[in-house]
N, C-alpha and C positions, 0 to 999 in steps of 0.2 A: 396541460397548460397551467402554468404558477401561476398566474395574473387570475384566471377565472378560478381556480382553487381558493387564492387568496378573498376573492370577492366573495365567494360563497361563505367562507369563513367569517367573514366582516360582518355579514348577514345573517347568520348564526349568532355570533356574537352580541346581535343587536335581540336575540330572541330568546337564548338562556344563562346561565348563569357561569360565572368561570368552574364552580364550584362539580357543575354536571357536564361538564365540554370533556370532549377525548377525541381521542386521534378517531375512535368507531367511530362516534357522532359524525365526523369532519367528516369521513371517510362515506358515511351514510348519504349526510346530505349533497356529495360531490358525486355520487356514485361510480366509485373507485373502487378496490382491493385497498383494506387497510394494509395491505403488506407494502403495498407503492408506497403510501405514504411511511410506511414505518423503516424502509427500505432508505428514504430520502433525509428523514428527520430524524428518525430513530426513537423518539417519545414525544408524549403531545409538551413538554418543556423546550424543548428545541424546536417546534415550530412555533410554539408563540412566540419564543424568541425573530424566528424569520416573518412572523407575522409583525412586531414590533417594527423590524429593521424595513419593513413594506408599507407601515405608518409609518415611520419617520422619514421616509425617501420621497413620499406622495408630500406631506406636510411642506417638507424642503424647496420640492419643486413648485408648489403651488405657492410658499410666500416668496421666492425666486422671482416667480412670473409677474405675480401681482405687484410686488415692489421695483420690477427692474426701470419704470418710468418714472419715477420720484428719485430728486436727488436727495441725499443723504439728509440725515434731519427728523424732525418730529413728524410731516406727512408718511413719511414713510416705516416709521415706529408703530403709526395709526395702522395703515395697511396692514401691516405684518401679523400685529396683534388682531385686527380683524379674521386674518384667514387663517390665523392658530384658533384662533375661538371657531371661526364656521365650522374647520378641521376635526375639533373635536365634537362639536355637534353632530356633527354628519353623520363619527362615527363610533356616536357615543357608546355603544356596545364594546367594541374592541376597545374602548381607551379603559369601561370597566374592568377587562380584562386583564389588559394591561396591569392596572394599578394594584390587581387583585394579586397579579402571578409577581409584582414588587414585592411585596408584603414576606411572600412565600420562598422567591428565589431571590436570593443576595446575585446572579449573577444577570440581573435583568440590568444592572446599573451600570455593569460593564459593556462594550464593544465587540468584545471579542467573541460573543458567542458560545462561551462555551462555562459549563457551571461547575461551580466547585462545591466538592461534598462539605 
């Protein structure tokens, strides 16, 4: 299941370093065959990638929800910015990650998912 993979990864994330994370670890504390996952993702760079696009989909839909009863305007500016900042609190490990694997892959700024040598 992606959804509970991905949350055990969140929670990881919130526990070591980008610097010591791999698809094993992932793979470890999901207890899985890293071959499933490497079968899926193919290196731990393409799943942070699909772990990015799984924080920015949760992010979306929670300032979605929480703004959709404010009309347009400064109340709802408030809101938004509010559950971007909970957002990353929450999941302040992967957002370290994140930032970490920006730094390192020029392809985290792209969409598309896919990285260039």
């Amino acid at each position: 299941d992606t959804e509970r993979l991905f949350n055990i990864s969140m929670e990881l994330a919130g526990k070591i370093d980008y610097a010591d994370a791999s698809l094993e670890r992932v793979a470890r504390a999901a207890k899985i065959p890293v071959a499933r996952l490497r079968a899926q993702y193919v290196d731990f760079v393409h799943y942070v990638i699909a772990l990015q696009q799984q924080f920015l989909d949760q992010l979306r839909d929670d300032v979605i929800a929480s703004t959709a009863q404010y009309s347009p305007g400064l109340e709802r500016v408030r809101a938004a910015t509010l559950v971007y900042l909970d957002h990353c609190l929450k999941h302040h490990g992967l957002r370290a990650w994140l930032v970490h694997a920006r730094r390192e892959q020029p392809c985290f700024y792209g969409r598309s998912g896919l990285c260039r040598p």
